[in-house]
C-alpha positions in Angstrom: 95.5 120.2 81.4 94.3 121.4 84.4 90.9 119.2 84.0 93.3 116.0 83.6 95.1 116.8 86.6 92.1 116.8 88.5 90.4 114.3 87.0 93.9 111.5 87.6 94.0 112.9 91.2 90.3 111.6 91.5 91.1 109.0 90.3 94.0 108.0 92.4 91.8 108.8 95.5 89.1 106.7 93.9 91.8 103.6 93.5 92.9 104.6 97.5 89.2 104.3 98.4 87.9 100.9 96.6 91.6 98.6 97.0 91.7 99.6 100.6 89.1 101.3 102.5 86.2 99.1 100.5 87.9 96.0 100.4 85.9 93.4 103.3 86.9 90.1 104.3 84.6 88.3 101.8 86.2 90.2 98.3 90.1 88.9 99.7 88.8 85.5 99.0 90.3 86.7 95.4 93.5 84.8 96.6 91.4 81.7 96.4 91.6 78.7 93.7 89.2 78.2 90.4 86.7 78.8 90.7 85.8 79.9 94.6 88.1 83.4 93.6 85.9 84.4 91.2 82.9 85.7 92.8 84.8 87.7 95.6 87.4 89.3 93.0 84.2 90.2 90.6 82.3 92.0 93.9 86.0 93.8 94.7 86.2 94.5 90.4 82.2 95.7 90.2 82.8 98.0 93.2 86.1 99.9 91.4 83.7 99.4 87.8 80.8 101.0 89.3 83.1 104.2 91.0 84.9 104.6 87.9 81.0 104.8 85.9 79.9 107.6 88.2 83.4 109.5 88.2 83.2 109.6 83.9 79.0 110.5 84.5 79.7 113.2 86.9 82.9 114.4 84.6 80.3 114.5 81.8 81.6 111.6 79.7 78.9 110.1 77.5 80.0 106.4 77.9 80.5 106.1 81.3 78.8 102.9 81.1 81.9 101.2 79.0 84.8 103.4 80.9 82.9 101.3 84.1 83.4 98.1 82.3 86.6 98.2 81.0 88.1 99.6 84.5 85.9 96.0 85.8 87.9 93.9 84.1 91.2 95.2 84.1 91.0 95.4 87.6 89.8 91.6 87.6 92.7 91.1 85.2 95.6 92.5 87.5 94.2 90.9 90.6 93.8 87.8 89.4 97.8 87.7 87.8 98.7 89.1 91.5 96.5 86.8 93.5 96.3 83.7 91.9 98.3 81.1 93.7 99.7 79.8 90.1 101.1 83.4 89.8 102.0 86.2 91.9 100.1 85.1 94.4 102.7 82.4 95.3 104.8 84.4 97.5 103.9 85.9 100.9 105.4 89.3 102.6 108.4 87.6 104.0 109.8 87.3 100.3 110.8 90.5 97.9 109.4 88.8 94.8 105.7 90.0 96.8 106.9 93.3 97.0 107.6 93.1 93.3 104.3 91.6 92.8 102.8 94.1 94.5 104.3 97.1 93.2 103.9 95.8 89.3 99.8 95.3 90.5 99.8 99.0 91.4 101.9 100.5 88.9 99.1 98.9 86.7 96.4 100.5 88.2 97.8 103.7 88.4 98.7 103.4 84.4 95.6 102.0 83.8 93.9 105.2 85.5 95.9 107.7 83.7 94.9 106.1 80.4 91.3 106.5 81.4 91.7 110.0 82.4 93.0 111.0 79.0 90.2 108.9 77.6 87.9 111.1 79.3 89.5 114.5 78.5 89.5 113.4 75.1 93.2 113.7 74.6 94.1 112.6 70.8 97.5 111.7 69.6 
């Protein structure tokens, strides 16, 4: 239990670190239209993909290869639905339904990170 706890805390610094502090100017042209988004959203994606990999590695978990890849595209996945202009992305900071947006996009993250920490402890129902 005690390894999970450390292990989601890590991981919550590690979503703090790549959204925020590693996200340039280049990766927000996620918020772009087909296909010009797709390029800066995979650099922002590959950058969380490739922190995740070397978390699972140092944790000693024998595919860290896949954990990188599936935390890749779900966080293309959830960017996209919040950024694309067609979805969440519609609505600017002056309007609650961004808020909203917002807070479902991280709430996603955040369960998609405690799924992968029990993937990684091994947890079995």
């Amino acid at each position: 239990m005690i390894s999970f706890c450390v292990l989601l805390l890590v991981l919550q610094i590690k979503h703090l670190v790549c959204d925020y502090f590693l996200q340039g100017k280049y990766m927000l042209g996620k918020f772009k239209i087909f296909p010009d988004y797709i390029l800066p959203l995979l650099a922002h994606s590959a950058v969380h993909g490739v922190t995740m990999a070397g978390i699972a590695l140092l944790w000693g978990y024998e595919h860290f290869v896949l954990m990188g890849l599936v935390d890749l595209i779900t966080h293309f996945v959830v960017d996209r639905v919040k950024a694309s202009p067609k979805l969440l992305g519609r609505w600017k900071p002056d309007n609650k339904y961004f808020w909203w947006a917002l807070g479902v996009d991280q709430y996603c993250h955040h369960a998609i990170a405690i799924a992968m920490a029990l993937w990684i402890v091994g947890f079995r129902l």
